[in-house]
N, C-alpha and C positions, 0 to 999 in steps of 0.2 A: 932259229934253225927249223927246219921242215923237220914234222913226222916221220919219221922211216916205219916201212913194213916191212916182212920178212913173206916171202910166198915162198912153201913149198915146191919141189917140182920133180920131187923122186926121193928115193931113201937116200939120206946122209947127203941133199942137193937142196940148197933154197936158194932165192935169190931177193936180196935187199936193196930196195929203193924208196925215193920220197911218196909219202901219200896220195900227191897231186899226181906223181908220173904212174902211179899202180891206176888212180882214177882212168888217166887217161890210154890206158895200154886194154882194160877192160872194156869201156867204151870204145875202142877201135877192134877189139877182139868179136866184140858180141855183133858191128857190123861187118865183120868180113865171115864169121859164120852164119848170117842171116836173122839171126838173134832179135829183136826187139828192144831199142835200148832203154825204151818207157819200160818194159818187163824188170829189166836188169835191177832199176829201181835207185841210181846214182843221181841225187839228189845235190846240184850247187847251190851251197848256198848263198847270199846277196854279195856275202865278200870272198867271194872263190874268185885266185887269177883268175882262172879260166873265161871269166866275164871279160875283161881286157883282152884275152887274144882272139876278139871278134872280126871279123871281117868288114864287117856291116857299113862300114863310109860314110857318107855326109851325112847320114840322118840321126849320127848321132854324136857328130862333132860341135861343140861350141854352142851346143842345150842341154840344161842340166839332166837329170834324170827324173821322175816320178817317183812322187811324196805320197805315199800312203797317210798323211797326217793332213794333206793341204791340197789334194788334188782331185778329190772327187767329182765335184763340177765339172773340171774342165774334159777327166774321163767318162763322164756321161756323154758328154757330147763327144767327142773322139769314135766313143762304143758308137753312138748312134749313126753316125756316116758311114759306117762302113756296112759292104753290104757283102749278097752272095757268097763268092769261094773265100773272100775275102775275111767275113765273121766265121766260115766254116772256119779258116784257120787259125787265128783271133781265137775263137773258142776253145778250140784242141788246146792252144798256148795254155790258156787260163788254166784251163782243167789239168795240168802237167805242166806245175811250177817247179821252176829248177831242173827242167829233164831236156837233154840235148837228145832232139828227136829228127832219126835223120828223114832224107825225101821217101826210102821206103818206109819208114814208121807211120808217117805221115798218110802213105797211098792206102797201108792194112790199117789205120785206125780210123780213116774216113772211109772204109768202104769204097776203095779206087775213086771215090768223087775228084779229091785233088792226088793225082793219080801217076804224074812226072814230075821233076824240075819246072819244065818249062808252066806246068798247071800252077805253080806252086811260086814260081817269077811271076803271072799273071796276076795270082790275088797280089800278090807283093805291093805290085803298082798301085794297088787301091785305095793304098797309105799314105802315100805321099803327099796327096793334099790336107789329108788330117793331121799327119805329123807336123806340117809347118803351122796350121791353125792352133795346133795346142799349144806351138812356141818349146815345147819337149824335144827330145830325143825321142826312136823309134819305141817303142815299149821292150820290144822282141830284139835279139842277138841274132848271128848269123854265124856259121863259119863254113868258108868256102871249104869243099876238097871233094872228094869219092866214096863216101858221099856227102853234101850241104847236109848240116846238121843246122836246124834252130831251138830258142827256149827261154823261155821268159823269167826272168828274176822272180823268187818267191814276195816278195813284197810286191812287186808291180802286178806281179798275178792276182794278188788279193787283192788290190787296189781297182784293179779292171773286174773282177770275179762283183765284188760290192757295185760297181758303175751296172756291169749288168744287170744284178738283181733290180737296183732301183729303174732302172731302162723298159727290162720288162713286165714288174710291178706298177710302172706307170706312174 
């Protein structure tokens, strides 16, 4: 049985639901008031549904996921092909494990660099040949709506976070 919480919401007024649907009511709340949801600071962790109700399609159908125990190599190489808006956004993931960050989060924490949707579909593309070379799934999540939120698993971020350092340690 799911956690329940009780939220307040005036005197002698609360209202109780499962923990996952409070997550998720918070995170739509903070983007319809402009909020930042990397601020908010909702953290999934590697076995959150929430990871399954991705959007994200073939690049992550019918290849396992990343092994923080067995994957380094091949996320070295992965890190290394990717380039411009593409490692800007790869990076942000890394650095904000677990954190569904939507396309405005995205445009304020890069400094308008990746700056639309459509900037942010462009890096996207960058993947697609590294993804199939790794023989993996995409690293990164997706979920389509108003706005595209993406986020990377905390293990896989550490995984990628370790590929970087030794990347660019040399």
């Amino acid at each position: 049985m799911s956690e329940t919480v009780r939220l307040p919401l005036g005197p002698g007024t609360e209202l109780t639901m499962s923990r996952t649907r409070a997550e998720q009511l918070v995170m739509s709340w903070s983007r319809q008031l402009g909020l930042s949801t990397a601020l908010v600071g909702a953290v999934l962790p590697d076995d959150h549904p929430q990871w399954e109700r991705h959007t994200g399609g073939e690049g992550h159908r019918d290849n396992p996921e990343w092994n923080l125990e067995s994957d380094l190599t091949v996320a070295e190489a992965f890190y290394r092909s990717i380039k411009n808006q593409a490692k800007i956004f790869f990076d942000l993931l890394i650095d904000h494990p677990g954190q569904q960050l939507s396309v405005d989060d995205i445009r304020r924490i890069t400094g308008g660099v990746l700056s639309r949707s459509h900037s942010i579909a462009g890096a996207l593309s960058g993947f697609s040949r590294s993804q199939q070379a790794s023989g993996r799934r995409y690293p990164f999540y997706w979920w389509e709506g108003k706005p595209t939120c993406y986020a990377m698993k905390p293990s896989v971020a550490e995984l990628f976070r370790q590929a970087r350092d030794q990347v660019e340690t040399g």
